[in-house]
C-alpha positions as CSV (number, residue, x, y, z in Angstrom):
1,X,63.2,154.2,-154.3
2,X,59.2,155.0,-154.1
3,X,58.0,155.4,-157.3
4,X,54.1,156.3,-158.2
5,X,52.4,153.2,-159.8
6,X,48.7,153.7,-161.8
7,X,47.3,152.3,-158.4
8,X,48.6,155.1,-156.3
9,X,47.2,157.8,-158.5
10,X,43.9,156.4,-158.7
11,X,41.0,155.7,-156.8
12,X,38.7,152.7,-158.5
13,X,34.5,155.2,-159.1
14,X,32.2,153.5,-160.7
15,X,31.6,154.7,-164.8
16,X,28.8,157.1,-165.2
17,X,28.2,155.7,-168.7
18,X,27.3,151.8,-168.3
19,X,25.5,149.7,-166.1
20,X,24.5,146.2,-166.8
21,X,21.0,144.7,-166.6
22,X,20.0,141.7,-167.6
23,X,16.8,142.4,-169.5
24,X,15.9,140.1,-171.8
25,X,14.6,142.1,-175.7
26,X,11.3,143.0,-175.9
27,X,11.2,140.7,-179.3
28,X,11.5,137.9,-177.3
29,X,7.9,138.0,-175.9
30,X,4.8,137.1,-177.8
31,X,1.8,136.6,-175.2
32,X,1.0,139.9,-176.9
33,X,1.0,139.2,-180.7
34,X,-0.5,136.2,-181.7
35,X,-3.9,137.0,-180.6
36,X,-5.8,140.6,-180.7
37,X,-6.0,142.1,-177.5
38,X,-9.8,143.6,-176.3
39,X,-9.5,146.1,-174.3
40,X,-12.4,146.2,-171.6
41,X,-13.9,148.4,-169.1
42,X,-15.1,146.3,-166.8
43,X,-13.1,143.2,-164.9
44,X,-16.0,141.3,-165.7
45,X,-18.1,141.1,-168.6
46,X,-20.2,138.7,-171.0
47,X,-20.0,138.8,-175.0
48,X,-22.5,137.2,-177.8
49,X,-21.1,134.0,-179.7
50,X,-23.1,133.2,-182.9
51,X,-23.4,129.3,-183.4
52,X,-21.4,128.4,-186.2
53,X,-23.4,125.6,-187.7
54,X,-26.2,127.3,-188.6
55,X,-24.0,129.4,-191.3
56,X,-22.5,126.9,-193.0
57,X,-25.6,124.6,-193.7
58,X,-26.5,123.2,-197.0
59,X,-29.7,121.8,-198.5
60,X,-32.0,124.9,-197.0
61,X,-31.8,126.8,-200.1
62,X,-34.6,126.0,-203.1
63,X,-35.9,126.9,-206.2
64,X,-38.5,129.4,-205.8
65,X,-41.5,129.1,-207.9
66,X,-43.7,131.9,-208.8
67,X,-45.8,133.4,-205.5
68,X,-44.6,131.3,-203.1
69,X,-42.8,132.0,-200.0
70,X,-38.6,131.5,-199.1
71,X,-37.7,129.0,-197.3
72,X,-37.4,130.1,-194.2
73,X,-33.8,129.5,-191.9
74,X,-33.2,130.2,-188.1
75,X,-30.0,131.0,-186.2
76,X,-29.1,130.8,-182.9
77,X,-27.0,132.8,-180.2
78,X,-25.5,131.8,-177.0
79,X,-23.1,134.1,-174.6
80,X,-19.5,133.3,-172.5
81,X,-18.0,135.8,-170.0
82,X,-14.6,136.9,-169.5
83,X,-12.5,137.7,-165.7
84,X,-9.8,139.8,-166.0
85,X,-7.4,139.2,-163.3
86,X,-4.9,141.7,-161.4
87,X,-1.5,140.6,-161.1
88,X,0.8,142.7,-159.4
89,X,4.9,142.9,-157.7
90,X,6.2,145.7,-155.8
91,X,9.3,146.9,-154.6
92,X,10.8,149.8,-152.4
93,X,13.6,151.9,-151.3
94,X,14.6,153.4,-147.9
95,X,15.9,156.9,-147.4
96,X,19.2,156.0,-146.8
97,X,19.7,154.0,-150.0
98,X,18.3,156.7,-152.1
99,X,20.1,159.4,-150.5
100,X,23.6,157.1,-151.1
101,X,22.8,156.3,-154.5
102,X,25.7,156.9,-157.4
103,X,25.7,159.3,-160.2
104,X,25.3,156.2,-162.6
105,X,22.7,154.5,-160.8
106,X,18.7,155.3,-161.0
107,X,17.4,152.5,-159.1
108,X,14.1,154.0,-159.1
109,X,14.1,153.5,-162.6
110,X,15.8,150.1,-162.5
111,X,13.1,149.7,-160.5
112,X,10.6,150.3,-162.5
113,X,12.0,147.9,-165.8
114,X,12.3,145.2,-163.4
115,X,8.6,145.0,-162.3
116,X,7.3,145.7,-166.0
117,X,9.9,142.5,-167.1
118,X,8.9,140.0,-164.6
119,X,5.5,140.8,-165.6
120,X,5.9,140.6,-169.2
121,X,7.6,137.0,-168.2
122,X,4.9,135.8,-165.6
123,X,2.1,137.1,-168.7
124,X,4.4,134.8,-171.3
125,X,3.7,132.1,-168.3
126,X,0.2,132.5,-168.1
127,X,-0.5,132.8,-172.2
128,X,1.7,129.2,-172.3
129,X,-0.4,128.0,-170.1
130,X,-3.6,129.5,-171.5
131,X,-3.1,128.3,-175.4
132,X,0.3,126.5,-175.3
133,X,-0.6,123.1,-173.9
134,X,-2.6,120.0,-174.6
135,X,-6.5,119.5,-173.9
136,X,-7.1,123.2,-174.5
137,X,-7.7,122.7,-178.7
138,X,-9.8,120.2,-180.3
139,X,-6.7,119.0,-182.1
140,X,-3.7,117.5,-180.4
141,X,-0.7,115.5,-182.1
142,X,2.5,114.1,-179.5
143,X,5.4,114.0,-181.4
144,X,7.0,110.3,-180.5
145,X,10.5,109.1,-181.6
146,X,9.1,105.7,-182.3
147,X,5.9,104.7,-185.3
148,X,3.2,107.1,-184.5
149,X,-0.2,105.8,-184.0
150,X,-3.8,107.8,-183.9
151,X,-2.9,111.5,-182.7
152,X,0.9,111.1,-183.6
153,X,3.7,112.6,-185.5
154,X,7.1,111.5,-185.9
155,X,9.4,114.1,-184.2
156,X,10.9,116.8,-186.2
157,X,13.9,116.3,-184.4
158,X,14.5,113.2,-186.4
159,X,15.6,114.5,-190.2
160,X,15.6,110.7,-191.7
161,X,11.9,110.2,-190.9
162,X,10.3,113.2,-190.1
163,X,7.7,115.7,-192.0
164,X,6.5,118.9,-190.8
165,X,5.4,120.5,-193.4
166,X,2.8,117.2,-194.2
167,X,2.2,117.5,-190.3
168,X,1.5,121.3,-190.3
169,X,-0.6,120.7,-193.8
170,X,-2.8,118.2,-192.2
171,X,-3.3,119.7,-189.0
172,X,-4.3,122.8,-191.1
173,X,-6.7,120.9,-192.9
174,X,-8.0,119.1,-189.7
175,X,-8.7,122.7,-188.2
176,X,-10.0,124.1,-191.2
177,X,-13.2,121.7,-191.5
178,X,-13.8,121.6,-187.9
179,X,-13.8,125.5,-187.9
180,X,-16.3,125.8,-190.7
181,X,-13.6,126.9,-192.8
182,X,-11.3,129.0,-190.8
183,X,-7.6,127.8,-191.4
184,X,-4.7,128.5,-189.1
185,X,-2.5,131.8,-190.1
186,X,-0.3,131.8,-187.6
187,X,2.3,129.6,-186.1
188,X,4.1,129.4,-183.1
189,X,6.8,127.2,-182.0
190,X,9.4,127.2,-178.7
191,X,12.9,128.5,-179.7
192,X,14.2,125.0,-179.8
193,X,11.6,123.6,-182.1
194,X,13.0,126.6,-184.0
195,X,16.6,125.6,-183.8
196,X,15.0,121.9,-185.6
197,X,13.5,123.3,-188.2
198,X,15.8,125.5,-189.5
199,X,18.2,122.9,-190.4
200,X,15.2,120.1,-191.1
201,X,16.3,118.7,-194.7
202,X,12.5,119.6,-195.7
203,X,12.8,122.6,-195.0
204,X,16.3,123.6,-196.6
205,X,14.9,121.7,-199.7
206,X,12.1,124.9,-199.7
207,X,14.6,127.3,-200.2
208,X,16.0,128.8,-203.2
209,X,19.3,127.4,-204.0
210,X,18.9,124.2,-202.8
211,X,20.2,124.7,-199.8
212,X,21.6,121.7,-197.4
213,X,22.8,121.3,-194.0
214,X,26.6,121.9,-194.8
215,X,25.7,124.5,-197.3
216,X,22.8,126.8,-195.7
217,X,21.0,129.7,-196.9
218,X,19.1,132.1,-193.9
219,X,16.5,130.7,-192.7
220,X,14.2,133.7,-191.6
221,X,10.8,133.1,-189.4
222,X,9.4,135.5,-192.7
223,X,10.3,132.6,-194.9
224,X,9.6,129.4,-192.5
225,X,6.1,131.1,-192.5
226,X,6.0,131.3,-196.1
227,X,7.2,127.6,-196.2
228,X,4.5,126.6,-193.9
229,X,1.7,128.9,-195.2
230,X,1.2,131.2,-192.3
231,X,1.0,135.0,-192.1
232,X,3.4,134.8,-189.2
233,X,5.7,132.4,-187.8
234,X,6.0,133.7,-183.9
235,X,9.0,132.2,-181.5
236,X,8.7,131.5,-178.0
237,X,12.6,133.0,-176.9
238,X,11.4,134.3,-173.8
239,X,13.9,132.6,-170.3
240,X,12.4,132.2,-167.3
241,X,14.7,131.5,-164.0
242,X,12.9,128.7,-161.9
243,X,14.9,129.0,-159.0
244,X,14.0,130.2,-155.9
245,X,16.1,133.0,-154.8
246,X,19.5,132.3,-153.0
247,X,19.6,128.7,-154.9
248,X,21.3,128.3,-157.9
249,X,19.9,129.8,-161.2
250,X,17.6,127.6,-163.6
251,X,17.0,128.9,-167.1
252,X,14.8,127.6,-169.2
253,X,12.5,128.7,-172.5
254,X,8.8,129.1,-171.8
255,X,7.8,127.5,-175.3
256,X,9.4,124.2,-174.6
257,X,9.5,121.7,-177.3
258,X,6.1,122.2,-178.1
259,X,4.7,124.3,-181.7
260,X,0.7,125.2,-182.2
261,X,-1.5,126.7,-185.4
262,X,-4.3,128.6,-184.5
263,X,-6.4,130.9,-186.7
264,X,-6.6,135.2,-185.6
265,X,-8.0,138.2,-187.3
266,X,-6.2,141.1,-187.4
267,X,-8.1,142.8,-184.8
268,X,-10.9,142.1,-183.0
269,X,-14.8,143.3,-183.5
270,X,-18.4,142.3,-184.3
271,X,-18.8,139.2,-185.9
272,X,-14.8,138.2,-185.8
273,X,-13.8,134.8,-184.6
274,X,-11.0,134.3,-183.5
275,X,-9.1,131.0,-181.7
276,X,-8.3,133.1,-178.8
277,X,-8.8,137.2,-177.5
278,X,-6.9,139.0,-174.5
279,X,-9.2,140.7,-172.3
280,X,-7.3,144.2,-171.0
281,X,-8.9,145.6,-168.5
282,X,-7.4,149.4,-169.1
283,X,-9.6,150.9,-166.4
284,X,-7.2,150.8,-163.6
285,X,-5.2,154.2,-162.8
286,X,-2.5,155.1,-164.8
287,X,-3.5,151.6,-166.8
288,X,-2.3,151.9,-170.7
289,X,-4.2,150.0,-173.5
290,X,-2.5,146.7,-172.5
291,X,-3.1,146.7,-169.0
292,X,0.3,147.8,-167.4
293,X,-0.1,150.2,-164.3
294,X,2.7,151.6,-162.6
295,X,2.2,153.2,-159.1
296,X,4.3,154.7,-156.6
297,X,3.5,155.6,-152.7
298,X,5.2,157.6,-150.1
299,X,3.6,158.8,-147.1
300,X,3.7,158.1,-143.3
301,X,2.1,154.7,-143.6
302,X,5.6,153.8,-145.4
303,X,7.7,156.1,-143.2
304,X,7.3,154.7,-139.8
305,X,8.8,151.5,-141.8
306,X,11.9,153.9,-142.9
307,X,10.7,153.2,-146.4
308,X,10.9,156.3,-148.6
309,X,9.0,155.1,-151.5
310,X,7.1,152.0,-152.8
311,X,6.9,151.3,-156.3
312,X,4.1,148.7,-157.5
313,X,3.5,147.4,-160.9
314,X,0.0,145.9,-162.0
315,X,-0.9,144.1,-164.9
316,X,-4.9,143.3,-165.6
317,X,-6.2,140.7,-168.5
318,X,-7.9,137.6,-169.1
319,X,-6.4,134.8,-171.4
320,X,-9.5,133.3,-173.1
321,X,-10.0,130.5,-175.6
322,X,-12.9,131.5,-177.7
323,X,-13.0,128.9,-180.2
324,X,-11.3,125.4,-179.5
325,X,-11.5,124.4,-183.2
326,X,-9.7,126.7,-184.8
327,X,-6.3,125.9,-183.3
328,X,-3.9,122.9,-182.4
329,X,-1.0,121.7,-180.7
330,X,1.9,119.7,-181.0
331,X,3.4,118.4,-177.8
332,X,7.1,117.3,-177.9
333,X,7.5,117.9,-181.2
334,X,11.1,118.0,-180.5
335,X,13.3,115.4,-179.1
């Protein structure tokens, strides 16, 4: 005997309430919060750098005696440049795909997120390479499993012999006299430097309670940052996918094993120091304060192709070092 089954009555549509994109949280990036960003109306510019020596000398004050002249001091100024690069991706769709397209789907919009993300990622890229390496700082340590020497710190990854919290005091230190007095206030580690620390036996000790590895408290960046003596503790949680495409993904974190100090302001201006400044170039159409312009183009020059519209995403800035003293790095901090 036929009988109706849930199959027969049916006929599979795809929900108009969900989709699924893999976007990674916004949270996750900080290329754009450890240093101030400048925004600039020019792609290439110069801007004055006061030498710091000169304010931090001693012996040039004296006793004055009575009608004589002040000892007299000098300064001096010199100048560095900025070049904002353009770094754009693109992507299009042809009249027969938009005219197709589902209720639930807005690829146009889809479109637009996935261009703004893999520029956010490709900007993490380009800031890890800017401030998150060796040679770039005028301090460097190497963690190494074994005894360090010169330059070296035992691994944090090893919770029998290890001390971050002496490694991140002395480096502070170290930074703070080569600076002329500016010490590090913010830190920033990869996520699995993170995962370390957070159940390093020095760092548990910190915490009210007492807390140990079998019996934990939270361990929040706000209070590893308070623990290490920084306004902020920043985590490098951002994934990047390596593979070309058609080969099998491979995820990894930017921030690698790697952790760095360097020293910001708030916000940028006259007479501010600062380890390191982005450079927006917000001049570009449709640019916002942080550089990110979002285009789209139709016309015949696209039609002939049986494209129906072109979207383009352009992000302009300049990663620049501004004072190597007044920040250092840890390479493989991490086992």
């Amino acid at each position: 005997m036929a009988m109706l089954t849930p199959g027969s009555v049916h006929i599979d549509q795809p929900l108009t309430n969900i989709t699924i994109a893999f976007l990674q949280n916004s949270t996750a990036f900080i290329a754009d919060r450890v240093f101030p960003n400048v925004p600039v109306s020019k792609k290439t510019d110069k801007y004055y750098k006061y030498d710091r020596e000169h304010f931090n000398r001693t012996g040039q004050v004296q006793e004055r005696a009575p009608r004589t002249m002040s000892p007299r001091v000098g300064m001096a100024v010199s100048n560095d440049s900025y070049t904002a690069k353009v770094y754009s991706i693109s992507t299009d769709f042809d009249f027969e795909t938009l005219a197709n397209e589902d209720a639930a789907l807005d690829i146009r919009a889809a479109g637009a997120q996935m261009l703004t993300h893999q520029l956010l990622i490709d900007r993490e890229i380009k800031w890890a390479d800017s401030y998150f390496k060796a040679s770039v700082w005028s301090t460097d340590y190497t963690g190494v499993s074994g005894t360090p020497t010169t330059g070296q710190v035992k691994q944090w990854s090893d919770y029998t012999a290890s001390t971050p919290i002496v490694d991140v005091t002395t480096a502070m230190r170290t930074v703070q006299l080569k600076s002329g007095g500016f010490k590090p206030n913010v830190m920033v580690v990869g996520k699995e430097v993170r995962d370390v620390l957070v159940n390093h036996p020095d760092i548990l000790d910190r915490l009210n309670g007492g807390a140990t590895v079998t019996n934990t408290a939270l361990v929040t960046d706000a209070k590893l940052a308070e623990i290490f003596g920084v306004e902020e503790f920043l985590v490098m949680e951002a994934v990047q996918n390596t593979a070309k495409e058609g080969d099998t993904e491979s995820n990894s974190f930017i921030g690698g094993k790697a952790a760095a100090l360097y020293y910001r302001p708030r916000s940028a201006g006259l007479m501010v120091p600062s380890a390191g400044y982005t450079f927006t170039w917000n001049e570009l159409d449709n640019a916002s304060g942080y550089g990110i312009d979002i285009r789209s183009y139709t016309g015949d020059f696209l039609r002939v192709q049986g494209i129906a519209e072109m979207l383009e995403a352009n992000m302009a800035y300049a990663h620049k070092v501004v004072a190597p003293e007044m920040g250092t790095f840890f390479a493989t901090i991490v086992a």
